[in-house]
C-alpha positions as CSV (number, residue, x, y, z in Angstrom):
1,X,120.3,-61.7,33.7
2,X,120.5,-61.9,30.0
3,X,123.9,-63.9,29.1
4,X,126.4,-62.6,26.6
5,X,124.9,-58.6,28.3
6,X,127.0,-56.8,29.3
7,X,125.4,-54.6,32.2
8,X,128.1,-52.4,33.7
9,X,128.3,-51.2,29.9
10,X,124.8,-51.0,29.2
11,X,123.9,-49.3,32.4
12,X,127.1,-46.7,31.4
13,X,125.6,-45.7,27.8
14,X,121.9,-45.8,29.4
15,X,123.2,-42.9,31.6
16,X,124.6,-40.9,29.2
17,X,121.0,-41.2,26.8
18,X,119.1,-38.0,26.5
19,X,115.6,-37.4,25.0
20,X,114.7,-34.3,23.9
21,X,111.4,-33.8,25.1
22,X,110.6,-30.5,22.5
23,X,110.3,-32.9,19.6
24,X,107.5,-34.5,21.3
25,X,105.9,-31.7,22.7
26,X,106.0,-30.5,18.7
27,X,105.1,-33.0,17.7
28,X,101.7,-33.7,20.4
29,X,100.9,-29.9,19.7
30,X,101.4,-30.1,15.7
31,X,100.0,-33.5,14.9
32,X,97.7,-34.6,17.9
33,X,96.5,-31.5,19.1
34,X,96.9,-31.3,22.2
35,X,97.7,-27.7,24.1
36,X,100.6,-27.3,27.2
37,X,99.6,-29.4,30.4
38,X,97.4,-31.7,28.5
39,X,97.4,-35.6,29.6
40,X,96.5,-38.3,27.2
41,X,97.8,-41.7,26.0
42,X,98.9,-42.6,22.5
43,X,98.6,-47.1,22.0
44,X,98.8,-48.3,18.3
45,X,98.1,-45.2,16.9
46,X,94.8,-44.1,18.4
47,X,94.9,-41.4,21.1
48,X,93.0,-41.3,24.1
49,X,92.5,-37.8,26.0
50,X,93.5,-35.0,26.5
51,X,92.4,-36.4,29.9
52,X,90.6,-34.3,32.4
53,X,92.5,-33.2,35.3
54,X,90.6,-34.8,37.9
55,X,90.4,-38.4,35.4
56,X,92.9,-40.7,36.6
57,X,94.2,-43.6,34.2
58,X,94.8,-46.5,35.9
59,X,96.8,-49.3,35.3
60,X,93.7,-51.4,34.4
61,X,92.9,-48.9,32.0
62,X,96.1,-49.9,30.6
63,X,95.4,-53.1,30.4
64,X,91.7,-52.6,28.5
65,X,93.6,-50.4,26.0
66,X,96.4,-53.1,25.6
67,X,93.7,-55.9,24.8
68,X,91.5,-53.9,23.2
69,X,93.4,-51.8,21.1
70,X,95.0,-54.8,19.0
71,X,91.1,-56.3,18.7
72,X,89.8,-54.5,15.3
73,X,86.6,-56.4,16.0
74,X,86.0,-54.2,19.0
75,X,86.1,-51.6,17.2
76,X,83.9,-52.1,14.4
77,X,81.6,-53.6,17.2
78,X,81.3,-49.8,18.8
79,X,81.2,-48.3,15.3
80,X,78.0,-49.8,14.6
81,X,76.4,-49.6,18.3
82,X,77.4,-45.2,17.6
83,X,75.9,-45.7,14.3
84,X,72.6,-47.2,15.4
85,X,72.1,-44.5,18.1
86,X,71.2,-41.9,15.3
87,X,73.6,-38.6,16.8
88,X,73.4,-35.8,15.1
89,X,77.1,-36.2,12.8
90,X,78.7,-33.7,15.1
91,X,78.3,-35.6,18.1
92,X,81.0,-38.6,17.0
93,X,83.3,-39.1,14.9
94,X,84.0,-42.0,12.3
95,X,87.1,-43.4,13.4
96,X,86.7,-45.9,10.7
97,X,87.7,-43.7,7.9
């Protein structure tokens, strides 16, 4: 597969690796805000969700996320369309700041 790897000893210390899931639940409660039970996708920084229950993400939704989420023009593209519809402040929020 990958030459010089050595699987039967990567495949031994990949068993024995633990990740301690309470550090990221602290952290998704502390810092992103999201509750027990929520759903929601973290790419390059930005968060999408908490998802509903019902709202399925797909693995094309990955894909938008993956080619859009490392486009900053796409961005400043939906910024200004948000802008131009003249919502009351509390409806959005400025992402760009």
């Amino acid at each position: 597969m990958f030459q010089g790897l050595d699987i039967k000893a990567f495949i031994a210390k990949l068993d024995t690796h633990t990740y301690n899931f309470e550090v990221t639940r602290a952290y998704a409660a502390a810092k992103l805000g999201l509750r027990a039970g929520d759903r929601a996708v973290v790419s390059n920084g930005k968060l999408i969700g908490p998802l509903d229950t019902d709202e399925e993400f797909t693995s094309d939704d990955f894909s938008l996320v993956e080619r859009y989420g490392t486009s900053g023009d796409i961005v400043v593209k939906i910024t200004r369309i948000i802008k131009k519809m003249k919502l009351p402040h509390n409806k959005y929020v400025n992402y760009t700041t």
